[in-house]
C-alpha positions in Angstrom: 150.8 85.5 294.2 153.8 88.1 294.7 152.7 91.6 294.8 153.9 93.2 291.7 154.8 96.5 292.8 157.3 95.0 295.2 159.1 94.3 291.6 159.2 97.8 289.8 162.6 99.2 290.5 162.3 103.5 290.7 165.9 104.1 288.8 167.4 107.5 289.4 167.5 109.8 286.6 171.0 112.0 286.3 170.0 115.7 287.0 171.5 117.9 284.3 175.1 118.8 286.0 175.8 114.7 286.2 174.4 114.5 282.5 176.9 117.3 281.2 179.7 115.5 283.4 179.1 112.0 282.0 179.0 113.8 278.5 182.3 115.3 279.0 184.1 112.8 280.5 182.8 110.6 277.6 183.9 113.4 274.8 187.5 113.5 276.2 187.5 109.6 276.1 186.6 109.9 272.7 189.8 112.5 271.7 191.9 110.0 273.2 190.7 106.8 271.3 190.3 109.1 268.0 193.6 110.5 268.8 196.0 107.4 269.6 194.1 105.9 266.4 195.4 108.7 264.0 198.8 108.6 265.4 198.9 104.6 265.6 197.4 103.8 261.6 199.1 107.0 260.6 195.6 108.9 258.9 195.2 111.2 256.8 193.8 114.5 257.8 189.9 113.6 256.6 189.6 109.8 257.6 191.7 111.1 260.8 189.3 113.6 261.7 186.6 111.5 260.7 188.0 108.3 263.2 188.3 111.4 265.8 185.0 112.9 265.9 183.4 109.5 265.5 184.3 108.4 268.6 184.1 111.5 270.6 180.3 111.2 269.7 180.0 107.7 270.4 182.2 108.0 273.7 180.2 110.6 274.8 176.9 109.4 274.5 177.7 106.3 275.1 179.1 108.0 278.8 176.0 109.7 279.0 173.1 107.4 278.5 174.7 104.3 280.3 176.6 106.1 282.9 178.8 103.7 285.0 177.9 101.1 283.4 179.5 102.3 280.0 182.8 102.5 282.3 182.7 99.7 283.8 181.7 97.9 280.6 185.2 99.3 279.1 187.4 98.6 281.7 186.1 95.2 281.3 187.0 95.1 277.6 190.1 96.7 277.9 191.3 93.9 280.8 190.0 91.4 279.0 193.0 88.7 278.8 193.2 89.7 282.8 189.4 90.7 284.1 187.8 88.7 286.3 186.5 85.4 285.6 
């Protein structure tokens, strides 16, 4: 029988400056996405802002909580006709 501790991966947690990086990178993310949808659809000022801050708080904890993997996960989706196969 295997040895189960040979299993049990020790994953790094992000100390706090990497947390607050991820978090900000993810925010900015989020005013593009929220911005380019107000200008493209042509908002009004509440659903606008509303679009805006939505996905500056998704964005950003999404950034935060999955890291690269977030990233990598939207490059993926935005080359999606062209991404790897």
């Amino acid at each position: 029988m295997e040895d189960l501790d040979s299993k049990i991966l020790f994953l790094r947690q992000p100390d706090p400056f990497e947390q607050s990086v991820r978090l900000t990178c993810g925010a900015l993310l989020g005013i593009v996405i929220g911005g380019c949808a107000w200008i493209r659809y042509r908002l009004s000022w509440p659903a606008g802002a509303a679009v805006t801050v939505t996905a500056i708080v998704l964005c950003a904890l999404g950034a935060r909580k999955y890291g690269d993997d977030f990233w990598y996960g939207l490059f993926e989706f935005w080359a999606w006709p062209w991404g790897r196969k």
